[in-house]
C-alpha positions, 0 to 999 in steps of 0.5 A: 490485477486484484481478484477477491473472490467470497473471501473470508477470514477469522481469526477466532471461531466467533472473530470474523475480520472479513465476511465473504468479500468479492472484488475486483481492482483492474490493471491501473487502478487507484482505490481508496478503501475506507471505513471506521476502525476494525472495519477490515481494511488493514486485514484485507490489505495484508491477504493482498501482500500474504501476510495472512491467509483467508479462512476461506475464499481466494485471492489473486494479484495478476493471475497468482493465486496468493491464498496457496502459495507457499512461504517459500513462494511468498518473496515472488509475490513481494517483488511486484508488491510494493507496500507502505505501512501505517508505522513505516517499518523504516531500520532505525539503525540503518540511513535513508539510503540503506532503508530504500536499497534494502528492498534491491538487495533482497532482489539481487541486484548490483551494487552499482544499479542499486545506487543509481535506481534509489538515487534517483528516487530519492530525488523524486521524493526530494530525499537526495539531501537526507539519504545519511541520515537515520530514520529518528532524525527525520520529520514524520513527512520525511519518514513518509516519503522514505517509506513510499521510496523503498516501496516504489524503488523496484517498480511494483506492479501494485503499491499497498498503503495502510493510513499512510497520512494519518500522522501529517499535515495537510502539507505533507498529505498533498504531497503523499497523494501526489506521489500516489498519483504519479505512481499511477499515472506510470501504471502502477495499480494503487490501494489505499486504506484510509478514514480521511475524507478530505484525502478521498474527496480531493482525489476522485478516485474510486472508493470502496466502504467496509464495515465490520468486515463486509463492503457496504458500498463501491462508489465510482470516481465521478460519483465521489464529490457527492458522497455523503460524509 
């Protein structure tokens, strides 16, 4: 499904955030990518969705080659892409229900379609209460799952996170990663940039580790509760 084949990327002559990257997320796949800050992990993640393009290498998401597309072929990528942000990126000026709808509005859908798909997962994300209200009234949690909702409403083949509970509590953090999970379980391949132990070590899944722009190590699921902190 994810292809990274010796993928670097500078942003200046002496700035190098990715050094020659090489990896491979099959079909169905949940992995959580760690490490501390400035690592990488953000900067690979937006290669993955074509916010930016590598110095050199290739990427691929199920067969596309995203490192040659187009800006005009970019939108085509995003429809099997759904991706959650460190900061939400939720339309302050705009209710729960608009920000998800959005994402089915760029995509063409119908007016009635569109209300009965985010309705309905707006009640997996136990939103259906909030959807008229604007992102400033609600907790960060609350944010959280809006942002996960308009990231999952059409279904994506893959599902990005940058950080997406480094401002919850524990409470809302299980709650996160449940719906990670469940997204996973429907075939949604996952990837999930974090520096949280504690989420990594109660999920079991595979984990990849950066370091000032090269991966240092790839642990397997079954090897994670073992993993040195």
């Amino acid at each position: 499904m994810i292809q990274l084949h010796n993928v670097s990327l500078a942003y200046q002559k002496d700035a190098t955030a990715l050094n020659n990257i090489t990896l491979r997320i099959e079909k169905g796949e949940f992995v959580f990518l760690t490490g501390p800050s400035g690592a990488g992990k953000t900067t690979l993640l937006r290669l993955l969705y074509g916010a930016l393009t590598p110095t050199r290498g290739q990427v691929l998401i199920d067969g596309q080659n995203v490192s040659r597309m187009t800006s005009a072929q970019i939108p085509q990528l995003r429809r099997m892409v759904g991706v959650v942000f460190q900061d939400f990126k939720l339309l302050p000026t705009r209710t729960v229900f608009e920000n998800v709808a959005i994402t089915l509005e760029v995509l063409g859908w119908g007016r009635a379609d569109i209300g009965k798909k985010v309705m309905h997962i707006l009640k997996q994300m136990d939103m259906e209460s909030k959807l008229n209200l604007t992102p400033q009234r609600l907790s960060g949690g609350e944010q959280q799952r809006v942002a996960l909702a308009r990231a999952l409403v059409n279904d994506p083949k893959v599902l990005l996170a940058d950080e997406p509970t480094g401002n919850l509590d524990d409470a809302n953090k299980n709650q996160i990663l449940n719906i990670f999970k469940e997204a996973n379980i429907r075939g949604t391949t996952v990837v999930v940039a974090t520096h949280d132990r504690r989420l990594i070590d109660n999920s079991h899944k595979r984990l990849v580790t950066l370091s000032k722009g090269d991966i240092v190590e790839q642990v397997e699921k079954e090897n994670i509760s073992s993993y040195p902190v």
